[in-house]
N, C-alpha and C positions, 0 to 999 in steps of 0.2 A: 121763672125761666127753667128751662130742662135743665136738671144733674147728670153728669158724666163723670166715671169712675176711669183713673189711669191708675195701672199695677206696674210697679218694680220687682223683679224676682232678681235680688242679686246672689252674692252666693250667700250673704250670714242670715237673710231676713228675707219677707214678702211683706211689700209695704202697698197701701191703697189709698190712694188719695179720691175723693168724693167732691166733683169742683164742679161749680157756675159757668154753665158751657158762654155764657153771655159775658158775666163780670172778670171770670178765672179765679171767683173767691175758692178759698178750700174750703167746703164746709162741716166735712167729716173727714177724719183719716180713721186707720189702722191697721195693725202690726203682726208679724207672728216670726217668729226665728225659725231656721234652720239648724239640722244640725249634719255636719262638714266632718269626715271621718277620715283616716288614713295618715301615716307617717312618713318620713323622709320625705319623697319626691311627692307622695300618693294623697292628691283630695277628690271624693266624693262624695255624694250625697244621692240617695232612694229618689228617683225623682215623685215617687209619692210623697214626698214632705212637701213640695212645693204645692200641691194638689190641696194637700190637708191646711196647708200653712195660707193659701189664698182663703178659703172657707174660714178661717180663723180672721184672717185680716179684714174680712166683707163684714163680717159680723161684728168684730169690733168698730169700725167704723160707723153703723148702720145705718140707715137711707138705702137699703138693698134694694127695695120695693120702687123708690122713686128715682134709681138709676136709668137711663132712656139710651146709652151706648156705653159700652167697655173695652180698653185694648191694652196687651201686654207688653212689658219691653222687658227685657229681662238679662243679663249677665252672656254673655258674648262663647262660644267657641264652645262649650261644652257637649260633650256624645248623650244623648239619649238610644238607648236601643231597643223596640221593642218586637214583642211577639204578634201574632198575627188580630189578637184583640185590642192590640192597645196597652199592655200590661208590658211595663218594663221588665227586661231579661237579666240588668243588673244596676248596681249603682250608676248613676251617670260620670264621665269622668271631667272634672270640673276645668275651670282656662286653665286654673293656675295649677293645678297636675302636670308634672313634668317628665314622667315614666318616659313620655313617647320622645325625649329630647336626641337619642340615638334613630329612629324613624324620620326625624325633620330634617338629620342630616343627609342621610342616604334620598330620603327623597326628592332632597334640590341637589340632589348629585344627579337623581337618575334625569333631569332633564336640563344638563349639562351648564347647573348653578345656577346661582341667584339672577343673572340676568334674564335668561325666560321667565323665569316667575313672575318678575316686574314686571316685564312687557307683557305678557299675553293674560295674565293671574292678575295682579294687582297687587300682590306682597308674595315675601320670600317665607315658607316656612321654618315655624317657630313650634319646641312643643305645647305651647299655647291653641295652635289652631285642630280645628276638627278633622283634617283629613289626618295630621298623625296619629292622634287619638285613633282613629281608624285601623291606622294601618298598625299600630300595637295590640289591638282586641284581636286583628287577623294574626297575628303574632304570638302570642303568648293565651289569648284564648279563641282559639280555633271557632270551637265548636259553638260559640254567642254567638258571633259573628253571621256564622253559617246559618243560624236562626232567626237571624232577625228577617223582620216582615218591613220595618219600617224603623229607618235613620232621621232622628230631629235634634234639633237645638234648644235649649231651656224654653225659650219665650214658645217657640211651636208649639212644646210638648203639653203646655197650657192653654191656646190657645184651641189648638186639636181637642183637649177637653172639653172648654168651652162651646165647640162647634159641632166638633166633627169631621173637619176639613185638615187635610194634610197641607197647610201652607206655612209660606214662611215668608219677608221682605227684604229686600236688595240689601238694607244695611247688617242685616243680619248675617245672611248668605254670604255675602262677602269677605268675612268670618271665616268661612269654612277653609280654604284652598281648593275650594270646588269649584266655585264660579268667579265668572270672571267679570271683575269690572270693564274689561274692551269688550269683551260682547254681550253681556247683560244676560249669558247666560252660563249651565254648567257646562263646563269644560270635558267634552268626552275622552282627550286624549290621560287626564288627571284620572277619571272613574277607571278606565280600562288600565290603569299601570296594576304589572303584578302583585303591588303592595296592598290596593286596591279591591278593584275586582267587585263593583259597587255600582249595580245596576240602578240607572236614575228615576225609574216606577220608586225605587224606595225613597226617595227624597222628597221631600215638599215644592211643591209650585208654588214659585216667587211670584208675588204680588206687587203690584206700583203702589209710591205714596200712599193715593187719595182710595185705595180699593177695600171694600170691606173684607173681612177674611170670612165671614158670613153671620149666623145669627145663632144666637143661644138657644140651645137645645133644652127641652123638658127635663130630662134629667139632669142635664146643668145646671137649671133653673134651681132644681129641685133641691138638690145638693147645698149651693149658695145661696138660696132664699132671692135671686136677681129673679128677673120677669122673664117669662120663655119669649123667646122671639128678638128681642131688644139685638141691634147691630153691636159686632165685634170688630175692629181694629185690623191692620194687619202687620200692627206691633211692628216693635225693633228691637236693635240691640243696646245695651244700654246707654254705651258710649253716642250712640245716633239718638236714641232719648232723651237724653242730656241737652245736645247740641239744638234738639229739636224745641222742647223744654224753656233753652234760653233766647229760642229764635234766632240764634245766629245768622250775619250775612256773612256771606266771603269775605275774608280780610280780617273777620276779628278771634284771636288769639285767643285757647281754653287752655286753663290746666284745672285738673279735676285731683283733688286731696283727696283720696282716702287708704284702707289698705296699701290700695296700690295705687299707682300713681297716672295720670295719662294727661298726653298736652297734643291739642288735634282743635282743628277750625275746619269750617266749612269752604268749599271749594270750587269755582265753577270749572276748573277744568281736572282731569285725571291724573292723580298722581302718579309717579312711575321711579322706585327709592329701590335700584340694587343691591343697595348695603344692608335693608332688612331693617333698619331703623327705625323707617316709618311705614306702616300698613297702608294702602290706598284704599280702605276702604269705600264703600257707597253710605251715602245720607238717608235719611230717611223722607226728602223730599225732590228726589232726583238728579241732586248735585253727588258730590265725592267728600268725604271724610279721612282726610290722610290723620295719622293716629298715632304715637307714640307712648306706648305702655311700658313700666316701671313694674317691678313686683314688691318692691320695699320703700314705703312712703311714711305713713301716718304710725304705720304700727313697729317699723322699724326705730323711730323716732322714741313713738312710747316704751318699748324697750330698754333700751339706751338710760331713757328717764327713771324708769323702774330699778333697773343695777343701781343707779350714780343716787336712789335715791331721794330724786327734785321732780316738783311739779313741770307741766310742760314745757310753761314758759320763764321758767328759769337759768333761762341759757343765758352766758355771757354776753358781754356788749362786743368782743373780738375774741378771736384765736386765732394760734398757730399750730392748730392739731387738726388735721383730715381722718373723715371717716368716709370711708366708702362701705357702703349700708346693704349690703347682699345678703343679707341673712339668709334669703330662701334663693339664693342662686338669682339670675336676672333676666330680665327678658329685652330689656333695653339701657345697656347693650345685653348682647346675647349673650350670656354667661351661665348656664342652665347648671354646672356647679361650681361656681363660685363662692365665696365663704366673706364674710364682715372683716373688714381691720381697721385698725385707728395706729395712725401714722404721726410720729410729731410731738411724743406725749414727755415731757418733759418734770424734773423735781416739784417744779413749782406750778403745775397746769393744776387749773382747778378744774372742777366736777363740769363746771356750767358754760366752761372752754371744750371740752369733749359734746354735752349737750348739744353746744349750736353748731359744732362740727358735720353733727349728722343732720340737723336743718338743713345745710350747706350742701352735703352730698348727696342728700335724696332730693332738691330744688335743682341741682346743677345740669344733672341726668333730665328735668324736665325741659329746660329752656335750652340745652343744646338739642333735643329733639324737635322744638318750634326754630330751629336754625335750620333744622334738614326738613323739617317741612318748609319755611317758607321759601328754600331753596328747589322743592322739587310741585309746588304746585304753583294755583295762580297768584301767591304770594301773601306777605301781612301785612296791612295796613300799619305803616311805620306810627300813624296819630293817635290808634286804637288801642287803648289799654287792655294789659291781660286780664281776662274774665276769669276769675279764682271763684270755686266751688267745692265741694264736696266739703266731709267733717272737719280738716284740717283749713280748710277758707276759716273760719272763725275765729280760729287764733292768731291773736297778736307775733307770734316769732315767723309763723310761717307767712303771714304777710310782710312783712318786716322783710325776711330772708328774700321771699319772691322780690322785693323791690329793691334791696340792694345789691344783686344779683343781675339781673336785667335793665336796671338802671331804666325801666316804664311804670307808668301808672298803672294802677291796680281798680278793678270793681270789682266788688264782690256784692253779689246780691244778695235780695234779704228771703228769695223765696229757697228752700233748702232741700227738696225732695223734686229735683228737676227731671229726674229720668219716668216719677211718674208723671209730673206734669206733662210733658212730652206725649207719654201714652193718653192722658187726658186730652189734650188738643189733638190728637189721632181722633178720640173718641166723637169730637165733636165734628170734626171736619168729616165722619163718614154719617154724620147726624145732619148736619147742615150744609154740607156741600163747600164751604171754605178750606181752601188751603191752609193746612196743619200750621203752618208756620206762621202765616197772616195772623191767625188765633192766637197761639204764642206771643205773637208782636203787640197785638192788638190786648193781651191781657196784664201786659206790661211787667214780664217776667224778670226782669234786668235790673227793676226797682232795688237801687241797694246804696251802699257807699261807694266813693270814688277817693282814692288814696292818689295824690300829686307824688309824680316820681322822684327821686332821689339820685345823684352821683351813684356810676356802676362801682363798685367794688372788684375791679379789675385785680386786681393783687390777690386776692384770696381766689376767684376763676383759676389764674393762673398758676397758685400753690397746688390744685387741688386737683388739675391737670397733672403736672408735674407730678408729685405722686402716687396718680393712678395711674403712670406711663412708666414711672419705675417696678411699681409693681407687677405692670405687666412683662416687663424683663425678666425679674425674680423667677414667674410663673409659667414663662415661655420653653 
């Protein structure tokens, strides 16, 4: 059976998985890291590392030679900018970069708040997304800006590699605050605001689903040891790789464990959230993606673990100590600087009563954001257990927490590199003509455990409210 290769470009790593476009077995992966630069607010990364770091991960995997299609999905929202060869003009500026967090204000001022945004955009900006990023390089460096030949997004900026072709796909796009989910295309009156000023030749051409982004170039080939010719993808963004990955239908429930944090299902109709809560993103098979992203998840957690001391899952069986987990400021809710606190902490509280505090506060931020999604889309399947993934799906506290918490059953699957899986069943469906997601479904991505729900923990919800409402007083 033909091999097909799906790539992950997140921000810490480039991973490659090598799969059975027929069975969905994996039969090669691998790896190569990133490295992520910058202080306080500021993360980038060359985007020649991702360049070098894919070449590393093809090789480490190898079956280069017997790959027959390839497509990227890659970490969401990030600026690439380049010159008129293709050669980046500076670092790229990563989601989770927050410089542009004074830009995201003024810009859903200039079109008179968050309510246009939803309706005619599909989210409210955050400095997470690419048009602030934007409009900060206009800002503070003039003269990039003025340079550039050509604006992408991680997965493009490889993809482009790969090809040659300046594209990019709906779930990605969607990303930007360029384009818009109500009309499937960019937004001119967004390119021409003064902050802006970002003529749409520079931009990539959005691609549907099932479209190839086209075919690997010689010197691509050359580079990766892949076969010149073989069909490319037309990729996504990760969160839509994921989704894509686990086959989701409408109705069923994600939250994704990692760094950071996101809870988002697929959707047959368009979300529309003017609180900025939840992104309406687009899917990567035609439907909509509403999304709720955290910036303090897994890593704020092991944190916490590291001060106090204790292994992960050493957290207490109860507490009465809240943590609210902002270490890097928040994007959900929108607190771009925000700071961590632990509320509650008493003579006698032990290490492992603080521990599962922060389990609590960084869970809690997920599943009130699958309340504003299933309130603002076609809704969640009340019978459908939440799909748990990413590094943190593995551990015992954080399923534990996810389930006493939401008071549903939990699956977690046993396949673990879903965002390139995603880009694998891309790989295949522009190989064989099947819908991306049929492939997924069909390769039985979901295979995992299922955890029986448990009584909600209504009382600690409530505690933990309660003191993130006082402290908003405090900080008002």
């Amino acid at each position: 059976m033909p091999l097909v290769a799906g790539v992950d470009c997140s921000t810490q790593s480039t991973k490659v998985l090598v799969v059975d476009a027929e069975t969905g077995a994996v039969v090669a992966q691998g790896r190569a890291s990133h490295e992520v630069t910058g202080v306080g607010g500021v993360r980038e990364t060359d985007p020649e590392v991702w360049w070098r770091a894919l070449r590393e991960a093809v090789a480490e995997a190898g079956k280069a030679a017997d790959i027959a299609a390839i497509s990227i999905a890659g970490q969401q929202h990030g600026l690439v900018v380049l010159d008129e060869a293709g050669r980046p003009l500076r670092p790229a500026k990563l989601w989770n970069d927050t410089e542009s967090a004074a830009d995201a204000r003024q810009l859903t001022e200039a079109f008179g708040g968050p309510d246009w945004w939803a309706e005619h955009i599909g989210l409210v900006p955050v400095a997470s997304f690419t048009a602030t990023k934007w409009a900060w390089l206009r800002r503070v460096e003039p003269q990039i800006a003025a340079a550039a030949r050509a604006v992408r997004l991680p997965h493009d900026f490889l993809t482009e590699r790969l090809t040659g072709a300046g594209v990019t796909d709906r779930s990605d796009a969607s990303g930007t605050a360029w384009w818009s989910t109500a009309t499937e295309d960019y937004a001119d009156e967004v390119l021409s605001h003064p902050s802006q000023r970002l003529d749409r030749s520079l931009l990539p051409r959005v691609l549907g689903p099932r479209r190839a982004a086209g075919e690997v170039t010689a010197a691509a080939a050359e580079y990766l040891g892949l076969r010149a010719g073989i069909p490319v993808g037309p990729g996504a963004g990760d969160n839509a790789g994921a989704a894509l990955g686990l086959g989701l239908e409408p109705g069923t429930p994600a939250i994704s464990l990692g760094t950071s944090g996101t809870a988002f299902m697929s959707s047959a109709t368009r979300p529309v959230d003017a609180s900025g809560d939840v992104a309406g993103f687009a899917d990567a098979t035609g439907r909509f993606l509403p999304l709720a992203c955290t910036l303090n998840c897994t890593l704020a957690v092991d944190r916490i673990a590291g001060w106090l001391g204790l292994e992960r899952d050493a957290a207490a069986a109860s507490t009465g100590v809240v943590v609210l987990p902002y270490f890097d400021g928040e994007r959900t809710p929108n607190l771009p600087n925000a700071a961590a606190s632990i509320v509650g902490l008493r003579q006698a509280t032990e290490p492992g009563e603080i521990l599962l505090a922060a389990y609590q506060g960084a869970v809690l931020s997920l599943l009130e954001a699958l309340e504003v999604i299933d309130a603002r889309s076609s809704g969640i399947d009340p019978a459908a257990p939440i799909v748990l993934i990413g590094g943190g799906a593995q551990g015992a506290t954080w399923r534990r927490v996810v389930r006493e918490l939401s008071g549903r059953s939990v699956a977690v699957p046993e396949a673990t590199e879903l965002v390139a899986l995603g880009g694998a069943a891309q790989a295949a469906a522009v190989l064989g003509g099947e819908a991306p997601e049929a492939i997924a479904r069909r390769w039985g991505t979901r295979r995992g455990t299922l955890l029986d729900p448990v009584e909600r923990d209504t009382a600690t919800l409530e505690r933990i409210r309660a003191a993130r409402a006082r402290l908003a007083e405090l900080n008002a």
